[in-house]
N, C-alpha and C positions, 0 to 999 in steps of 0.2 A: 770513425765509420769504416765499417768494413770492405773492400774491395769484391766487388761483386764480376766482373767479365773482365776479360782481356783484350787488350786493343785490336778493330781489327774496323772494316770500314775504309782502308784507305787506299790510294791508287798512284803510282808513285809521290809518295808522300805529302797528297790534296787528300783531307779529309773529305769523304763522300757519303750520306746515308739516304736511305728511301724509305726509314720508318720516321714519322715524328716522334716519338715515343724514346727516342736515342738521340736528341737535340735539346741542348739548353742554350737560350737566348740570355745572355745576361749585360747587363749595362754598369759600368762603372760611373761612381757618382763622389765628387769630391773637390775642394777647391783646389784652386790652383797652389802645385807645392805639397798640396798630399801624399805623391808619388806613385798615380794611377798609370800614368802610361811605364814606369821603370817595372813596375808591378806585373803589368802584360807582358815586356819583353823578356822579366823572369819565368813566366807562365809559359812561357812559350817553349824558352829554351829546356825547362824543367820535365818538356813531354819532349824533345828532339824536335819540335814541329822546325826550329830554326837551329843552327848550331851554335851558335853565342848571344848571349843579350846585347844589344847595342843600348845608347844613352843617348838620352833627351839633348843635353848638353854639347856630345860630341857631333850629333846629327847622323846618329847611326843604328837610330829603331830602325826595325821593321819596315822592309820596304821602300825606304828612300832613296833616291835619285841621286839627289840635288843636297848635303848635306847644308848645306847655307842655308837655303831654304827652309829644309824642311823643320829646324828649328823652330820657324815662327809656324808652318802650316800644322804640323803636331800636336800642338798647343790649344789651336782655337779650331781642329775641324774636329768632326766625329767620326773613327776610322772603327773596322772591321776589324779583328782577329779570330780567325778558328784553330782550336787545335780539339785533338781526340784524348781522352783519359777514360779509362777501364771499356772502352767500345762508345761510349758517347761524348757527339760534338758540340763543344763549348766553341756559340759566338760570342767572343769579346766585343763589347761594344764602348771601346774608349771615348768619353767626351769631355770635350773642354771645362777648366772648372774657371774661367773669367765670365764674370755677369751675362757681357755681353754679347757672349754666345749663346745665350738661352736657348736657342730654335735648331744650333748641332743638340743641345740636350734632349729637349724634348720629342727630337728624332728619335733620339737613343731610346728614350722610356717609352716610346711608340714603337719599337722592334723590338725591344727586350718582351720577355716573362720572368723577372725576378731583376732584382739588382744589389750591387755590391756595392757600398760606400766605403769610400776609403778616408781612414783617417791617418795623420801623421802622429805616431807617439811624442813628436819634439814639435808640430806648430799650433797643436789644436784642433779648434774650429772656426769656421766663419758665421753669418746666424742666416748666408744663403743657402749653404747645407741642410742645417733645420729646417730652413720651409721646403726643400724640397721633401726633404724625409717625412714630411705633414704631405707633400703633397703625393708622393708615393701612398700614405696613410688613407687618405682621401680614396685612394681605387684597389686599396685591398694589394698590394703590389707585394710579393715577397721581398723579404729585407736581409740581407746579412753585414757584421762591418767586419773589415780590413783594419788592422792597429798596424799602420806600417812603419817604414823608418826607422827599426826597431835598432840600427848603427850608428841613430844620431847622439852626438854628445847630450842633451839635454832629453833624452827619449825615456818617459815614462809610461810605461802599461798602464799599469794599477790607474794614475789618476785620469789618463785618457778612455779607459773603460769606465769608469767615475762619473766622467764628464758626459759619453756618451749615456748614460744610464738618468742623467740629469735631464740631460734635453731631448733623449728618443724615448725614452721608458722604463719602465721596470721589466717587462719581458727582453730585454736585451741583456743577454747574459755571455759570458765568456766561456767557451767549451777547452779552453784550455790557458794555463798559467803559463810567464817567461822562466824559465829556470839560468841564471847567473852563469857565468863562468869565474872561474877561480881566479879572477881581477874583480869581481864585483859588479863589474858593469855592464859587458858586455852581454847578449845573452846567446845562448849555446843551446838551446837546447827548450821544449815544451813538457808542461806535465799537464795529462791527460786526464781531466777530471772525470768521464764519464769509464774508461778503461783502466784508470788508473795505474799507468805506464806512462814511463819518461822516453820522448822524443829524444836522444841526442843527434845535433848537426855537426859536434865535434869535428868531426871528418866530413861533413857535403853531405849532398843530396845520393841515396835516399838517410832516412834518418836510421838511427840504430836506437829498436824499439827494446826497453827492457823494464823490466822491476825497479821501482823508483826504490832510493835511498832513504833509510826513517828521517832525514829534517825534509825530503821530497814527498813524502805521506803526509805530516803534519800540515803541508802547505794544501795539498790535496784535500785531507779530511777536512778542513774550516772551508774550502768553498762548494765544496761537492752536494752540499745536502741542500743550500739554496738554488742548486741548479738544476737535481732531483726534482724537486720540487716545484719549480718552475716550469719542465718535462711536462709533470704530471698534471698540473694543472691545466695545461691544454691537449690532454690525454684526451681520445674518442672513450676508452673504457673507465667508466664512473666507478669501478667499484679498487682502483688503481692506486689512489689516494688512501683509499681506507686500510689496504691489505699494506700500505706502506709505512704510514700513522700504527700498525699494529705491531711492525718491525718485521715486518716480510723485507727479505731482498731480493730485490725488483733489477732481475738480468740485464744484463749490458745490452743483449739483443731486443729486448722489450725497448728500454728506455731509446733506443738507439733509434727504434723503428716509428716510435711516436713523436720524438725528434724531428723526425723527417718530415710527417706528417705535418707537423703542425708550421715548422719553419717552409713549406708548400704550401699551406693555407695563407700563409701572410701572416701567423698569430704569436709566431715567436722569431726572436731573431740573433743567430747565434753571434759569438765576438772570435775571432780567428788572428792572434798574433802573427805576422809575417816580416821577413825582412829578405827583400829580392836580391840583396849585395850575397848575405851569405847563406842562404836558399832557407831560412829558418821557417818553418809554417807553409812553403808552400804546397807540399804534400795534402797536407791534410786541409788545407783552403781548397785544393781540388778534389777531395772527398765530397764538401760541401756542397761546392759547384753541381756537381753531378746528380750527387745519391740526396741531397734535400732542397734543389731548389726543382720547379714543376718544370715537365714539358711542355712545351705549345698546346698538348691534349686540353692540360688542365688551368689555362690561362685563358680567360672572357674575348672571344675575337670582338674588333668593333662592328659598329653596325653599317648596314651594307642596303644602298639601291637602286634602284636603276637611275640610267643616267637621267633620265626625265622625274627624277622624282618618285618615281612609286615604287609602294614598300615591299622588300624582298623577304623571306625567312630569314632568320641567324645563321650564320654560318658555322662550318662544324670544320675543324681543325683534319679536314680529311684527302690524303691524296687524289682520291681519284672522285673527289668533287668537284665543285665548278672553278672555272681559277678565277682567285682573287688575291689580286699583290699590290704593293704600296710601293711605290720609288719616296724611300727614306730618303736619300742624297744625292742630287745630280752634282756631280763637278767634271771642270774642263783637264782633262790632261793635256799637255802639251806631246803628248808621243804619241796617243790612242784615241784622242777627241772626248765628246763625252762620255761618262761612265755613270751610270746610276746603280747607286744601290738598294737592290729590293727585297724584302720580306714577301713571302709567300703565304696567305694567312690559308688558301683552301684551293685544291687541287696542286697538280705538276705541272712546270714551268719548261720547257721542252726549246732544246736548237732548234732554227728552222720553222719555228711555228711564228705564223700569224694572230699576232694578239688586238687586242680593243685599245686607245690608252685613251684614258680622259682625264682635266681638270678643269674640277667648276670652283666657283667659294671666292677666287681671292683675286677678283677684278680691279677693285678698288685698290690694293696695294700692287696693282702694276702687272700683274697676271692674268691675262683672259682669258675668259673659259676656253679649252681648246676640245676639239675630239680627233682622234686620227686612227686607223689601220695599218699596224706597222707590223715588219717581220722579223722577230727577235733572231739575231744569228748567234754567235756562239753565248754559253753561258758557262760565268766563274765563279771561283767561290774567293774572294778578295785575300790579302796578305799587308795591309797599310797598300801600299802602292802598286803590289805586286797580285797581279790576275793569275789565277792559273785555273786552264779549262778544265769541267767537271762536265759528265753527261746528262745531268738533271739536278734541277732545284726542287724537293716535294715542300707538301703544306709543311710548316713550322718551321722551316730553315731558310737562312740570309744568302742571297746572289750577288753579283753584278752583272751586268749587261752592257753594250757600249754600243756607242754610233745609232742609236735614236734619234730621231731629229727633234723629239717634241714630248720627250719625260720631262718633267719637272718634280722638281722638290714635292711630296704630297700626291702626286699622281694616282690610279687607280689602274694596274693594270688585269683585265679582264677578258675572257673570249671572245670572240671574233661577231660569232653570233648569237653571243647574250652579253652585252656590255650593261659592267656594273657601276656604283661608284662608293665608295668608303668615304662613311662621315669623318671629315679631317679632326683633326689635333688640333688641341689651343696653343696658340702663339700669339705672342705680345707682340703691342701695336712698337712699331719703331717711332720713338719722339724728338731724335737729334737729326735736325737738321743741318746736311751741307751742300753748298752750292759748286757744282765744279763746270770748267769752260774749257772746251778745246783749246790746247794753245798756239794752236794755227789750224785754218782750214785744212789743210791736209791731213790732221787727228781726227774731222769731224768722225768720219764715216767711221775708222778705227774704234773712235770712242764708244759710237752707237753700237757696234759689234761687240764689243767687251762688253759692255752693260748688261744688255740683251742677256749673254751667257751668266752674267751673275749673277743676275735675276732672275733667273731659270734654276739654280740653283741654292738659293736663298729666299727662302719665303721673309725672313725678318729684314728682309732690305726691299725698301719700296721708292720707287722712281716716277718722279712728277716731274712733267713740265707745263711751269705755271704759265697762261697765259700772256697775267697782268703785271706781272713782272720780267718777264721775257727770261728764264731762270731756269736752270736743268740743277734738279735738289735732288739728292740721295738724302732719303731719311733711314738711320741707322739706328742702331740700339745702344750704344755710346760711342767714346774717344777710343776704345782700341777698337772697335767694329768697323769704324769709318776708317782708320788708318791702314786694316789688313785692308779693306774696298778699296783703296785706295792704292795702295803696295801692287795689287792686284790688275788693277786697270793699268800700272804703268810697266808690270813685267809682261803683259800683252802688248806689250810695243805702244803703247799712246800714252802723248808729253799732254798733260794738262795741269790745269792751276785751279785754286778754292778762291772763293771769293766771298765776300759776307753774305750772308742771305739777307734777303730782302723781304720784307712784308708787306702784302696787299693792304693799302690805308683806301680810303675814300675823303672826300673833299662835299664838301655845300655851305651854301650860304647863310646864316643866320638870320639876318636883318631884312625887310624887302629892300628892292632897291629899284631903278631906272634905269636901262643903258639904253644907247645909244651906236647906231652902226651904220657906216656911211662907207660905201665902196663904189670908186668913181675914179674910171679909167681912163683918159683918151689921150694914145700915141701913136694916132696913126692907124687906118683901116678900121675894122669892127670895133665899139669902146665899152668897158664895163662901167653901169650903170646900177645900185639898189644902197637902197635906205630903207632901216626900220626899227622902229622903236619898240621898247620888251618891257615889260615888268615883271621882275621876278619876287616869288616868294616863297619861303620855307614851307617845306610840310612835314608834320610828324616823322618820325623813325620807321622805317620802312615802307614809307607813304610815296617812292620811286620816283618817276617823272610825270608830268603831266604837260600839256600843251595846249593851250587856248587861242583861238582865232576873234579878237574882237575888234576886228579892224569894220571900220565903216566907210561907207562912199567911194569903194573900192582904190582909195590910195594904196593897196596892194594888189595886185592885180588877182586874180583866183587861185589862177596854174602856177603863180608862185609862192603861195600860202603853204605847201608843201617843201619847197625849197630852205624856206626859213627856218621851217623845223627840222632837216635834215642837218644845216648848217650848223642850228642849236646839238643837236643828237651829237653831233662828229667833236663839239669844243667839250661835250659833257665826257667824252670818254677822253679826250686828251687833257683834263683837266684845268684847273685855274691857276693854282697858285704852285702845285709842286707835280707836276704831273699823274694824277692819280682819278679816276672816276669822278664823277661830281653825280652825287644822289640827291633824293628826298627836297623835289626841288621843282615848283612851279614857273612854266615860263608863260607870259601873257602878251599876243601880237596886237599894240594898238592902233599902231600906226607907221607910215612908210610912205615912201615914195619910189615912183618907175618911171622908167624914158622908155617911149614906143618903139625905138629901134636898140638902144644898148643895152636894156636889160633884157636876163637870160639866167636860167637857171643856176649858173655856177656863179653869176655875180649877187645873187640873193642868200644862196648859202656863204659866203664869205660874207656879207653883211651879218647874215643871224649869229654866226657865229663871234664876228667881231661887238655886236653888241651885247654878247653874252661878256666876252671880259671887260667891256665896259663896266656892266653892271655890279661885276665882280667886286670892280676895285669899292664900290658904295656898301656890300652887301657883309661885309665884315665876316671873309671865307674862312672856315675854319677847319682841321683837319679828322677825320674819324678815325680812331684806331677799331681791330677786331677784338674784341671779348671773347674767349671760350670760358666755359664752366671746366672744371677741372676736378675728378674725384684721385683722392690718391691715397692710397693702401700703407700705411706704416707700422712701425712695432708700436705700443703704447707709450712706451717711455721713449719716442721722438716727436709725438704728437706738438707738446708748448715749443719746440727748436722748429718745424715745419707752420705752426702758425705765425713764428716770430718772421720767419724767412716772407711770407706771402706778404706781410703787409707790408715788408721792402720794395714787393715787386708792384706795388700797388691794386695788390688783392685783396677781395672782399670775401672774408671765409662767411660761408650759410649754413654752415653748420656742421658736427662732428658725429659720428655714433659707432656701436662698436661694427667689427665687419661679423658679417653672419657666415662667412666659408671658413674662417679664422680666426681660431682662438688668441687674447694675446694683441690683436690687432685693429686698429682704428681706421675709420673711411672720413678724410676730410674733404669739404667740397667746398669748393670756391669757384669766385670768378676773376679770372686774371689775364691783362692786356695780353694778346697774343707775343708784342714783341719783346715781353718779359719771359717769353717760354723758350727764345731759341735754344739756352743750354742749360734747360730745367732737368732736362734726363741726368745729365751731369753732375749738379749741384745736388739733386733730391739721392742720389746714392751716396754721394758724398757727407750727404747730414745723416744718413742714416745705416750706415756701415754697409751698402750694397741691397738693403731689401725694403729700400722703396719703391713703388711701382705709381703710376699715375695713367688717366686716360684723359682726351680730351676732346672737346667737339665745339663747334662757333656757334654761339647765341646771337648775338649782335653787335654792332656798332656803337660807341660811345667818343663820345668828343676828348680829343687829344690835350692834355697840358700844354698851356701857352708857351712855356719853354721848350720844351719838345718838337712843338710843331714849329718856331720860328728857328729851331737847328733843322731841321729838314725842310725848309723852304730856304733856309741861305746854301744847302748843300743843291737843293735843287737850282738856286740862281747862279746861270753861267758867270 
């Protein structure tokens, strides 16, 4: 692709623009080991934006601090990179390729307009790559892939372009071959199918462009005309195919410029060898970047409205329209406080101005809706760690901001006086649960501070504290999600500890029975005085408590007929047999006895209650576990390994069908004890190479196995 402007845009060396039309958002997409983040810091140094590539390994990308750190922070956050090529600025948008960071990705794909996947020529692929690549598919997302690694001892092009062409498509084609070096192996150098010129890196960056060699033509001629042809088929001009079928030759700048077009619609997707060690490919990967993936102009903004609900027009990628921004990533810095990073989908984002911010949606995972008027002070254009001020953010291009009190992750930021709000992103529910405890009262507070800011900052991390277990539960997205949460909370200075999680069971009685409750005081001064007799009896599943007075001849007296059931109420919630709830459970007052002076309100509710576990011991208590229903998403050939696994857990599958968003993939639904699910998130990725997904919700109560419930009532017996 040909080089169209010259760099310019910039202000001591912070890329700066105020057209969107000069900004490509793009996201990297890849698992972990692909070589996405070495890939950006070659990118980087290849424009001057930094003066050396640093590594993942040594802890010396871009930006970092803290090189110990920033090893693991690298890995699993989603950072920023901008640099300038031919007068337009490329956002880098690195994200993690571990599972369990799903919600830094989906950030990414929600700031990007195009994305890059990167593949390793020496590991492959994973099959959570493929779905995303389905799921990019899914919203028309431009596509290009990265063949990287190209210096690993086992690195092959050819069958990793193969591979990708297998499981992305037929329009995914290669715009340029590896050409060998005179060892064989290495490679040195591209041949340019559509220019038919050899790249040599021989010598580094830039390439030395010349006349390929006749066995470098032969290799050129046998791939050139499927990829011609390819071109052409997603050509705007119909009659492009015909004049080519006739033996016309169809200009480098023709082919060049429908290329673009169509690799901008999302309808073809080119293949771009690279290797960041010895700069091979990355010239012309940022030809790509540039001159054929879209501007903001030409990428669908989402949808947008007030904060009450009501509907606004679409928005239009325009600076001097109304502002509307997204805080893609809040995080804590330990030097500058919070830092969010925001996309700007419409209007200019100004120091000093007074903005709207709002979040609504994501109550239930531990976020409340907030609204507040805050006043944005300086704003930067990010660097991995490193801020550097810029005078404005327009529509289409990525910011950061800092010292907000009340951005969060998904925010809406809008004017002052017309606040909007931006229909959110999907993001997965978090299903691993773990429980953590202060380890001494003096972390309490610490702890709650920490959380607070992660949670602000992670929409896939949701924080419950359960009542009926008395239990503070981070629910995470798996085992390395929880351990950076974790990492995290104790390099904010707070010592705390994991404990098993616990699940809410309930407790009733099966059989009816009889109890009996005599409470009868006297030492002295005022004496406690009440007796009374219950009969208790089951009621259906969900059929809760009931309370019946059928006392006669006033053996209890009126004003303490209330008492009794209060007493009953207080033993039902501190339980029978293991301390847990007691439901679906009729109690019946028939009879009792009172003393004209000792008895008293508090000595009646210790009767009801004491002949509630009376009755207990006759009424043969048994324990309830939770039920949820469970649908979960898998390939098709792990479908019979996912049904074998549930009926381990004591699951009742109800049935299988194919999924309707996913080719390929099957929706199992069952129903399964809750306390078979603590590390189902774990297991179900594990059976299924990383792309299994599940949801879940509580149906009901069912009675506990008798082995199970007599190990939780001997754990409950002191």
């Amino acid at each position: 692709m040909a080089q169209k402007n010259q760099d310019k845009g910039s202000t001591g060396g912070t890329p700066v623009v105020t057209e969107p039309e000069r900004v490509r958002n793009v996201v990297l997409v890849g698992h972990s080991g692909a070589g996405k983040t070495t890939l950006v810091e070659a990118l980087l140094a290849a424009t001057g934006t930094i003066g050396r590539a640093g590594t993942v390994v040594d802890g010396t990308t871009v930006g970092d601090h803290d090189p110990a750190a920033v090893r693991q922070q690298r890995s699993v956050s989603l950072s920023c990179a901008p640099l300038l090529h031919n007068g337009i600025k490329v956002n880098l948008l690195d994200t993690p390729g571990y599972a369990d960071f799903v919600g830094e990705l989906r950030a990414g794909l929600r700031a990007a307009d195009a994305a890059l996947f990167v593949v390793s020529a020496a590991g492959g692929m994973d099959a959570a790559t493929v779905a995303l690549w389905e799921e990019c598919a899914a919203v028309d997302l431009p596509r290009a892939v990265a063949v990287a690694r190209l210096d690993q001892p086992r690195a092959d092009v050819d069958e990793t372009v193969a591979l990708c062409q297998r499981l992305f498509g037929d329009n995914v084609m290669p715009l340029y071959l590896p050409m060998l070096g005179d060892d064989g192996v290495s490679t040195e150098g591209l041949l340019g199918l559509i220019t038919r010129r050899v790249f040599d890196y021989s010598a580094g960056l830039p390439a030395d462009v010349r006349d390929p060699d006749p066995e470098h033509q032969r290799a050129i001629d046998e791939s050139r005309d499927e990829l011609i042809e390819g071109i052409i088929a997603e050509s705007e001009d119909e009659t492009l195919m015909d004049r080519y079928l006739d033996g016309e030759e169809i200009s480098d700048e023709v082919l060049i410029d429908d290329l673009e077009k169509a690799v901008a619609r999302g309808h073809f997707y080119p293949v771009v060898p690279v290797c960041a060690q010895t700069g091979v490919g990355l010239d012309v990967l940022l030809e790509v970047l540039t001159a054929a993936f879209p501007s903001p102009l030409e990428h669908e903004l989402p949808a947008v409205a007030g904060v009450d609900g009501s509907p606004r027009p679409p928005l239009t990628c325009d600076p001097a329209g109304p502002l509307v921004a997204e805080v893609v990533k809040t995080t804590v810095d330990r030097h500058v406080g919070r830092v969010s990073l925001v996309r700007v989908f419409s209007g200019t984002l100004r120091p000093d101005q007074t903005v709207h911010i709002s979040g609504h949606g994501l109550t239930e995972r531990g976020h409340p809706d907030h609204d507040a008027d805050e006043r944005v002070g300086h704003i930067y254009t990010p660097l991995g760690a490193t801020l550097r001020e810029v005078p404005v953010c327009v529509a289409g291009d990525i910011c950061a901001i800092t010292k907000s009190g009340s951005a969060e992750t998904g925010d809406t930021i809008s004017a002052k006086d017309d606040p909007l709000l931006i229909a959110p992103w999907e993001m997965p529910e978090p299903m691993l649960p773990v429980a953590v405890v202060a380890h001494s009262r003096a972390d309490e507070d610490a702890l709650a501070r920490n959380l607070a800011r992660l949670v602000a900052g992670d929409p896939t991390l949701r924080l419950e504290r359960n009542p009926e277990t008395h239990q503070l539960v981070l629910w995470c997205m798996g085992e390395a999600h929880a351990d950076v949460v974790l990492d995290r909370l104790r390099a904010g200075g707070v010592e705390l500890d994991t404990e098993p999680v616990k699940v809410s069971l309930r407790e009733t009685l099966t059989v009816p029975a009889k109890g009996h409750g005599r409470h009868v005081k006297q030492s002295g001064g005022h004496g406690q005085y009440a007796v009374c007799d219950i009969e208790v009896e089951p009621l259906p599943p969900g059929g809760g408590f009931e309370f019946v007075d059928r006392v006669v001849g006033g053996a209890v007296p009126h004003n303490y007929i209330p008492s009794v059931e209060k007493g009953v109420r207080a033993q039902l919630e501190r339980g029978l047999v293991a301390g847990h709830p007691v439901v679906d459970l009729r109690v019946t007052l028939v009879d009792g006895k009172a003393h004209s002076v000792d008895s008293s309100d508090a000595a009646f509710q210790t009767a009801g209650a004491l002949a509630l576990r009376d009755a207990a011991d006759r009424g043969q208590p048994a324990l309830l576990e939770p039920i949820d229903e469970v649908t979960i998403q898998v390939p098709d050939g792990s479908v019979g390994t996912v049904m074998g696994d549930l009926s381990g857990r004591r699951g009742r599958v109800l049935g299988t069908e194919p999924d309707p968003d996913a080719e390929g993939r099957t929706l199992v639904r069952a129903e399964v004890p809750a306390t078979e699910l603590l590390r189902y998130a774990v297991e179900l990725r594990s059976m299924t190479a990383g792309t299994g997904t599940f949801r879940r919700h509580f149906v009901r109560h069912d009675p506990m196995p008798a082995h199970l419930a007599d190990q939780i009532r001997k754990e409950h017996t002191p």
